[in-house]
N, C-alpha and C positions, 0 to 999 in steps of 0.2 A: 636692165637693158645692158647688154656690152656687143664690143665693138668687132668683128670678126674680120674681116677686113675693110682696107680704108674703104669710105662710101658706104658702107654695107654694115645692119642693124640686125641684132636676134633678139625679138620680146619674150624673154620668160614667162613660164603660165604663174597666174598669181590664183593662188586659193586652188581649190580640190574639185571645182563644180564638175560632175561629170558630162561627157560630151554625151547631149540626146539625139538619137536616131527616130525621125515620128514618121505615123503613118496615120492613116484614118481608118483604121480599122477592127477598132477595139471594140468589145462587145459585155453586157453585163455590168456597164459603170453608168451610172446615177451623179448627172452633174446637180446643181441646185437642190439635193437632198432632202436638205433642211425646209427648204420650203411644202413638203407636204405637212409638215407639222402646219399649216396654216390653211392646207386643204381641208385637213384633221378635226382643225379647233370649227371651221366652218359650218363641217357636219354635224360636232359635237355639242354644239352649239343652238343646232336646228334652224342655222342661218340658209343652208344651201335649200333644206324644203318649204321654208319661209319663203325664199325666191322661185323658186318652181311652182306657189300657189300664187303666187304675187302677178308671175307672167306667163302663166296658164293662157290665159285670153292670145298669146302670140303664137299659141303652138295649137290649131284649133284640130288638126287629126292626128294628132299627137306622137306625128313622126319624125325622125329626126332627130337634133340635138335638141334638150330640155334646155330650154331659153333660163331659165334658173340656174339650171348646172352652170351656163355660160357665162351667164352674169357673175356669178362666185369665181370662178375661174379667172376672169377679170378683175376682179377684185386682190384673189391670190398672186398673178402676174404683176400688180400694182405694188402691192405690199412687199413682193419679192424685192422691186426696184425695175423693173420694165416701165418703159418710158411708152411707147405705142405698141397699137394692135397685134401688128406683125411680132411682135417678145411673144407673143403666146405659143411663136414654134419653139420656143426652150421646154414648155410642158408639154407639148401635144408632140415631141418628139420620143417622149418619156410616158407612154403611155402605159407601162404594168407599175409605174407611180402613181400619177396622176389620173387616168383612166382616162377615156376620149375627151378627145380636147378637141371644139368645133375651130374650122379654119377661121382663116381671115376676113374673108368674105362672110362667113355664115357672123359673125361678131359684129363686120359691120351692120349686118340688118338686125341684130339685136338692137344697137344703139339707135339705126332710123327708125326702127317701130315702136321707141320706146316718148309717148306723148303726157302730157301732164299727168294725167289719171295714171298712167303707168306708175308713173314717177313718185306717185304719193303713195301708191301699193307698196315701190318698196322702200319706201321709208316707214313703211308701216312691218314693213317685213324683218326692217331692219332692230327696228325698236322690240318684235318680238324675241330675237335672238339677243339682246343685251339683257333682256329681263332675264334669260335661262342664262346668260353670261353671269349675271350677276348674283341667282342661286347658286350657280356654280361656287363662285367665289366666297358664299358665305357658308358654305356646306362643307368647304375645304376648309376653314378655318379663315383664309386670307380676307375676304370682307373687301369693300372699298377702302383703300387709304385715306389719311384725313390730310390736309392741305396745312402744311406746317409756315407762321408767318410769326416773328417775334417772341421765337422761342416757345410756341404752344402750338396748340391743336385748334384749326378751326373746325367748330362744328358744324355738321351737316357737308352738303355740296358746294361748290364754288364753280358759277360756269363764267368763263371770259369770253366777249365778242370784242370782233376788230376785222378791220376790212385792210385789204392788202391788192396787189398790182399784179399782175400777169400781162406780161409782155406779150403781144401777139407779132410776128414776123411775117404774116400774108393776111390776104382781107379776109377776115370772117364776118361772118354776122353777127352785128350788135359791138364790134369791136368798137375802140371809138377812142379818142385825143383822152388823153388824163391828164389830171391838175400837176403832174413833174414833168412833162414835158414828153412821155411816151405815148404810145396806144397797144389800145388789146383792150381785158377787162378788169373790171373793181369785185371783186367777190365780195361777200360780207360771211364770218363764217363764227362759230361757238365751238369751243372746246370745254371742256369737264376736267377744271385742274386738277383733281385728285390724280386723274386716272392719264389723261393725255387722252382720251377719247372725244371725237369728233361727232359732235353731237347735232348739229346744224350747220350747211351753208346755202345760199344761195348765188348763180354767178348773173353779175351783173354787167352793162355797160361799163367802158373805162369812163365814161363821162357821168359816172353815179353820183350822188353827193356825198361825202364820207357820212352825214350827222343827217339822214335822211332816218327819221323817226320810223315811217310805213313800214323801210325793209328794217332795221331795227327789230320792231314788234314782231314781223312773220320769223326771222330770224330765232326771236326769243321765243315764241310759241313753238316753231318746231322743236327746239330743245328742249323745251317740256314737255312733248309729246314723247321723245326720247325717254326720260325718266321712266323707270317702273312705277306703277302705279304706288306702292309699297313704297316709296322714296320719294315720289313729287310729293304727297300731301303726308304733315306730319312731321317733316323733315326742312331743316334753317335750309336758305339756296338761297345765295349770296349772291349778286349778277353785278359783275366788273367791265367796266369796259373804259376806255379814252375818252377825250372832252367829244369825241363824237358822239359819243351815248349820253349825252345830259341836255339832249331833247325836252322840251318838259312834258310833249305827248308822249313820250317814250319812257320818262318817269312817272308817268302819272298813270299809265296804260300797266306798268309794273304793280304802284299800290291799288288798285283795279282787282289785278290777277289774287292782292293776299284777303282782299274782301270775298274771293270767293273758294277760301279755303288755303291758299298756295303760301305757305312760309315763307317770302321772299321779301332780300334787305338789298337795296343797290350799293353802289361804290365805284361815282364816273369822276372822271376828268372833267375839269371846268375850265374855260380862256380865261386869263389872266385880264381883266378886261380896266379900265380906268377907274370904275367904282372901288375893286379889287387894288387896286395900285395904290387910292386913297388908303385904303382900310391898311395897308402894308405899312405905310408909314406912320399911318398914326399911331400903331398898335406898341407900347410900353417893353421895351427890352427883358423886364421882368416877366412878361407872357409867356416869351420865347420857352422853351424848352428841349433838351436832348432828344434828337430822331433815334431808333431804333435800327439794327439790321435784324437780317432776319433771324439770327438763333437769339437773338433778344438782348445782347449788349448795345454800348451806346454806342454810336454810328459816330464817327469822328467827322466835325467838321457841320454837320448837317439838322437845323434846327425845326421846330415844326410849332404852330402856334393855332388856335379856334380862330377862327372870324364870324362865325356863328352870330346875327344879331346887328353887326358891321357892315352886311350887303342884304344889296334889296334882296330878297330870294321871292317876290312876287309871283304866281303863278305856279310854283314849285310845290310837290306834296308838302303836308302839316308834318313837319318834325324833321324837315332838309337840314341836315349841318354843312357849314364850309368851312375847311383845313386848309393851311399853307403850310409848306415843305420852303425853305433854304437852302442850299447847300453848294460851298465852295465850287465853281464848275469844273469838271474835267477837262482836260486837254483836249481840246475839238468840238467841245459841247457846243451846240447854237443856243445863241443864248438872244434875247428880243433887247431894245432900247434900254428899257426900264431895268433889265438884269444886269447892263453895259452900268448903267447909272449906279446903281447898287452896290457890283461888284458879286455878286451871288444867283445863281437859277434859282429862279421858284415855280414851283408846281402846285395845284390846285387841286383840288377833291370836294365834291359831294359824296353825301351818307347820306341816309334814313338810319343808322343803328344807332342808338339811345345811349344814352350818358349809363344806363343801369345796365348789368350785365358785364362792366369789363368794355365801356367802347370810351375809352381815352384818346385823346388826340393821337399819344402817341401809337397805342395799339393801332387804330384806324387806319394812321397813314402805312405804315411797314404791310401790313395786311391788304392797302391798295396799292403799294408798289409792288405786288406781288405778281400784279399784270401781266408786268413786263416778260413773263414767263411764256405769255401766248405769241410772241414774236417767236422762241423756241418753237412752237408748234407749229406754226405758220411754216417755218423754215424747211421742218421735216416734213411737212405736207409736200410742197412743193417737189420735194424728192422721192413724194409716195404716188403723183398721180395729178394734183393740179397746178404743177408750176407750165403746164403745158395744156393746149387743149389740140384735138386732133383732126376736127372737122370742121369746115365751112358754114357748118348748120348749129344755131345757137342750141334749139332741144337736145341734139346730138352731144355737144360736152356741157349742157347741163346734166347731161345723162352720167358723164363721163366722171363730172365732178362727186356726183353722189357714188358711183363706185370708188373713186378715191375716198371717201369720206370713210368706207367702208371696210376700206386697205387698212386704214389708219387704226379702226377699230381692231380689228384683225390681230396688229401688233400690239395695242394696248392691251385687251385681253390674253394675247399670248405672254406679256408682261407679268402681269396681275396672276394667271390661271398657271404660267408651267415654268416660268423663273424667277430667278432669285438674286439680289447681290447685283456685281456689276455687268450682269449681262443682262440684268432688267435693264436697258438701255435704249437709246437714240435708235432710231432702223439702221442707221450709218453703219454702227457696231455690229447691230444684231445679225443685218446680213452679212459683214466681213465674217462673224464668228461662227456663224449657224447655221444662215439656209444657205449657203453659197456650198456649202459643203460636197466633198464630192463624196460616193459611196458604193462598194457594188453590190449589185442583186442577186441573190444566189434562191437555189428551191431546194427544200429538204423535207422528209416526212410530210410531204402536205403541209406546206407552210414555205411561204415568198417572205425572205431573210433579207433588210438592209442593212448592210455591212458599212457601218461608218470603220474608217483608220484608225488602226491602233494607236498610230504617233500622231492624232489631231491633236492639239491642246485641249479642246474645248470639247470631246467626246463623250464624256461623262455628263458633261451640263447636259448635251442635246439626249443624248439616252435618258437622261434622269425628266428632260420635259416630255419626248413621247409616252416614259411610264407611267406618269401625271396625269396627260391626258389621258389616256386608255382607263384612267381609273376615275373620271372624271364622271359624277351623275348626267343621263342622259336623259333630254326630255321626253315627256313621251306624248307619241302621236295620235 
């Protein structure tokens, strides 16, 4: 800055930024680019004819927009990061990308026509396109990843439930006061640590019970309807969840499921409860032993001990073990009376996984604080499709919610199927890096050419996942 004459100021330009002259009238450019790569994997997948058989019954002279298509389209609008309806003008504006894209209107009467029986068609829909997701991935070499807790490989699946909050900001239906002091609803929902795939939810009343066994069970059954056949049975499935899943109907409905064929070990949270208290103090300093992190060193500060034997476990399947966790508390942590008394948080755990095979205290517990990972997913849900619902009518964003659920899949397969490194990522990343992408459209030779920027950073990854996909086995019809 200097001074030209008295009273009077000249700001010099700082930096080179050229001065933009805009107008609206560009033509031939491709905002959100990257996202057909999720229209792509949709069809590649045989998820979009999946839903077109699924909601057949809505389209009964078969004219018009394929209620399938639309529903996929919804799903990719999600996954992009579109929050409502109305974001589906960013594809349906881009139609030599995307192809027709049904209005506003025509999307809402998908969602009102869509009634329970719908609702289970495409979760049946959906299930079929992960089984071809999941050839896919073993045909490419890639496979399911294994779920790494204390410096190893857990075998088999690992799915986590957990129920979370959705704020509602006008009256809907079924909304209702929750146990923090807000309203809206309580979802209950499963994810598939391996993968970050959304395996089950159901949306519930904000006045639900967090440790309500019934939704529990349906919750857990539909993620195993989820599984491919080839994977549910035959295969270890480890089912984690918070002291709200140690139901004893909800475990005991679990050893149930491995009676009739199903591999499945739980690993819940338990209340710290008085018997639990006793059994803490009595328990011999020489019990104690070094907690684990997760690449398998010793976890400073944080000890872990059996009670196995110590509490009543009445009621509870034959072979319930119970674990406690110590550890020094963190700045902020809530911590209960008894932790105050202490000086230390402690945490609690049920098993079924047997002393043989490698289930140490210590392994058990780092392998159940692994949980804590579905709060990451929960987070990125919410930013994929149900941190929000959009209608008045409870079927309507239950409807809403299983196309999020959908979204989510969407990007975990796009994970798994077409990158690599650290843009197999968070959607946060994925869309700053990839599908936000802008590009233009050119024709040549018979042939519609998308032209990503030479100076993207990230050009080469996105080229390198559409080459992936186009080489990806296709099912067939």
């Amino acid at each position: 800055m200097s001074v030209q004459a008295e009273g009077t100021f000249c700001v010099q330009g700082i930096g080179s930024r050229p001065k933009l002259h805009v107008s609206a009238d560009g033509s031939g450019v491709v905002g959100h680019a990257g996202a057909s790569l999720l229209a792509d994997l949709a069809d590649a997948t045989g998820l979009t004819t999946a839903y077109s058989t699924a909601l057949r019954p809505l389209r009964p002279r078969g004219t018009g927009h394929d209620p399938g298509r639309t529903a996929t389209v919804l799903a990719v609008m999600l996954a992009d990061g579109g929050e409502a309806i109305a974001d589906l003008a960013v594809l349906r504006d881009q139609g030599e990308v995307f192809g027709p894209v049904a209005s506003t209107p025509t999307a809402w009467r998908l969602l009102a026509d869509t009634d329970g029986a719908v609702l289970a068609s495409l979760r049946a829909a959906r299930a079929s396109a992960r089984e071809v997701a999941w050839m896919q991935a073993a045909e490419t070499d890639q496979g399911i990843p294994a779920v790494q807790a204390g410096g190893r490989e857990l075998p088999g699946l690992v799915l986590d439930l957990d129920a979370t909050l959705i704020t509602s900001h006008s009256e809907k239906e079924q909304a209702a006061p929750t146990y923090k002091g807000g309203f809206g609803f309580h979802p209950l929902l499963c994810f598939l640590a391996n993968t970050g795939e959304a395996m089950s939810g159901r949306l519930r009343p904000g006045n639900s019970g967090a440790n309500t066994a019934a939704d529990h069970i349906a919750v857990l059954d539909d993620a195993l309807a989820q599984i491919p056949d080839a994977h549910r049975y035959g295969t270890l499935i480890l089912v984690r969840a918070d002291s709200a899943g140690s139901a004893k109907a909800f475990l005991t409905h679990i050893r149930t499921l491995r009676e009739h064929g199903l591999n499945l070990r739980f690993s819940v949270g338990y209340a710290v409860t008085e018997p639990v208290r006793r059994a803490i103090r009595s328990l011999p300093e020489a019990l104690w032993h070094p907690a684990l992190d997760q690449n398998g060193t010793l976890r400073d500060g944080a000890e872990v001990a059996e009670l196995t034997g110590m509490v009543d476990l009445a009621g509870y399947p034959a072979g319930t073990r119970i674990t406690v966790r110590r550890e020094r508390p963190h700045p902020g942590a809530q911590l209960s009376l008894f932790d105050h008394d202490e000086g230390l948080r402690h945490q609690v755990f049920l098993t079924d996984t047997p002393y043989s095979g490698g289930g140490s205290a210590q392994f058990l517990e780092v392998r159940h604080r692994g949980h804590a990972a579905v709060e990451d997913h929960i987070r990125c849900g919410k930013n994929t499709g149900f941190g929000r619902f959009p209608s008045r009518h409870f079927d309507v964003n239950a409807t809403w919610l299983e196309l999020s659920l959908t979204a989510i899949d969407l990007l975990a397969w796009t994970r798994v199927l077409l990158l690599e490194g650290e843009l197999a990522a968070e959607p946060k990343k994925l869309r700053y890096r990839l599908l936000h992408v802008a590009a233009r459209l050119t024709r040549g030779r018979r042939r519609l050419r998308l032209r990503i920027s030479a100076t993207w950073p990230w050009r080469h990854e996105l080229a390198t996942a559409f080459h992936r996909l186009a080489a990806l086995p296709r099912p067939v019809d």
